[in-house]
FIVOPA-805746 format. One record per residue (C-alpha): residue number from 0; z, y, x. Coordinates in Angstrom, 3 decimals, decimal comma, padded with zeros to 6 digits, m for minus. Each point is the difference from the previous one (the first is absolute). Example, Ala and Ser with C-alpha at 12.3 -4.5 7.8 and 13.67 -1.06 7.14 Angstrom:
2
R  num        pz        py        px
R    0   007,800  m004,500   012,300
R    1  m000,660   003,440   001,370
***
This chain:
79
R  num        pz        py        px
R    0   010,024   002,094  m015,602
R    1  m001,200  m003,101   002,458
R    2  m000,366  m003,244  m002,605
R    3  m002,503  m001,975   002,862
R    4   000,994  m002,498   002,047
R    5  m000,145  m000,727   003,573
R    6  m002,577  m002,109   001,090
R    7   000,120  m000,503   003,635
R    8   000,915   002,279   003,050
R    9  m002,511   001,390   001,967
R   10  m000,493   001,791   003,367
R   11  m000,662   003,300   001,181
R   12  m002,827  m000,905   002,265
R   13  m000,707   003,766   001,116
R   14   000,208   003,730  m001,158
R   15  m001,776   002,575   000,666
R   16   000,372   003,879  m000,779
R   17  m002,367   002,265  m002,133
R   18   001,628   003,514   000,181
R   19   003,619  m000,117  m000,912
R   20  m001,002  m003,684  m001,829
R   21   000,989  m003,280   000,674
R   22  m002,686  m002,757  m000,566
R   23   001,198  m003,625   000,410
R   24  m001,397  m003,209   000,571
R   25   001,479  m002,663  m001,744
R   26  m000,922  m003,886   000,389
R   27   001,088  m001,991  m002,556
R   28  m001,699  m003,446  m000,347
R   29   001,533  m000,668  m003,304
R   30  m001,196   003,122  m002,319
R   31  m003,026   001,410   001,298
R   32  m002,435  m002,264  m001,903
R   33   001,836   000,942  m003,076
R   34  m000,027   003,884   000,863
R   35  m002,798   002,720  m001,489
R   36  m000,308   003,245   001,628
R   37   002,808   002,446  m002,192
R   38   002,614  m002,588  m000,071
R   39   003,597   000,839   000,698
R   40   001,911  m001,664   002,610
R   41   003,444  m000,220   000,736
R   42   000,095   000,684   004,174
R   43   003,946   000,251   001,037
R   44   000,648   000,534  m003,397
R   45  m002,193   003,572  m000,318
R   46  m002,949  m000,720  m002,658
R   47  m003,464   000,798   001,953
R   48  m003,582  m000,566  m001,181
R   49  m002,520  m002,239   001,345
R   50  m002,793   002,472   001,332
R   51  m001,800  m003,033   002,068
R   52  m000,253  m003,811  m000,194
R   53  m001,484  m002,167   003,016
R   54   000,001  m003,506  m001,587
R   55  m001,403  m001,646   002,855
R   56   003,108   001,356   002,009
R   57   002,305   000,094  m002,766
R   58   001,238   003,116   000,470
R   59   000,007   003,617  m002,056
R   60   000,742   003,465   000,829
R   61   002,219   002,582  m002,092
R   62   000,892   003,083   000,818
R   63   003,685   001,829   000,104
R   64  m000,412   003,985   000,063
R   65   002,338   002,468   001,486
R   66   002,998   000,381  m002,962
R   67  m000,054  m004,203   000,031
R   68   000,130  m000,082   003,603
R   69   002,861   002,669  m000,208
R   70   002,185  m001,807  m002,678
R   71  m000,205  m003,294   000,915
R   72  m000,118  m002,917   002,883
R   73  m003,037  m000,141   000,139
R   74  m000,364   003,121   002,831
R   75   001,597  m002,101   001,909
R   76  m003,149  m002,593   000,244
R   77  m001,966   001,946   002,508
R   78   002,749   000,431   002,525
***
């Protein structure tokens, strides 16, 4: 069960595929000092882990694989 709370929106600022993965790139000012590599993150609403963190650009990457991509919105980000 989710008990976090939402801390600020962020963007997709690209994606790019690996195989039949996903891997987004998410900017989000507000969190990314706070985040450590393993964290989960909420990204339209499908919990992801932080694989990368670029403080300096404040942005991370997390990747959705296939079944995710499938069974959610979130195959719908690279289109």
């Amino acid at each position: 069960m989710f008990t976090g709370l939402i801390q600020t929106l962020g963007t997709i600022e690209s994606t790019s595929r690996q195989s039949q993965n996903l891997v987004f790139t998410i900017s989000a000012r507000e969190i990314v000092p706070e985040l450590t590599v393993g964290d989960s993150v909420a990204i339209n609403g499908v919990c992801l882990t932080a694989e990368t963190i670029s403080s300096p650009a404040a942005t991370f990457t997390a990747t959705a694989v296939r079944e995710t991509l499938e069974r959610t919105t979130l195959g719908n980000a690279s289109r």
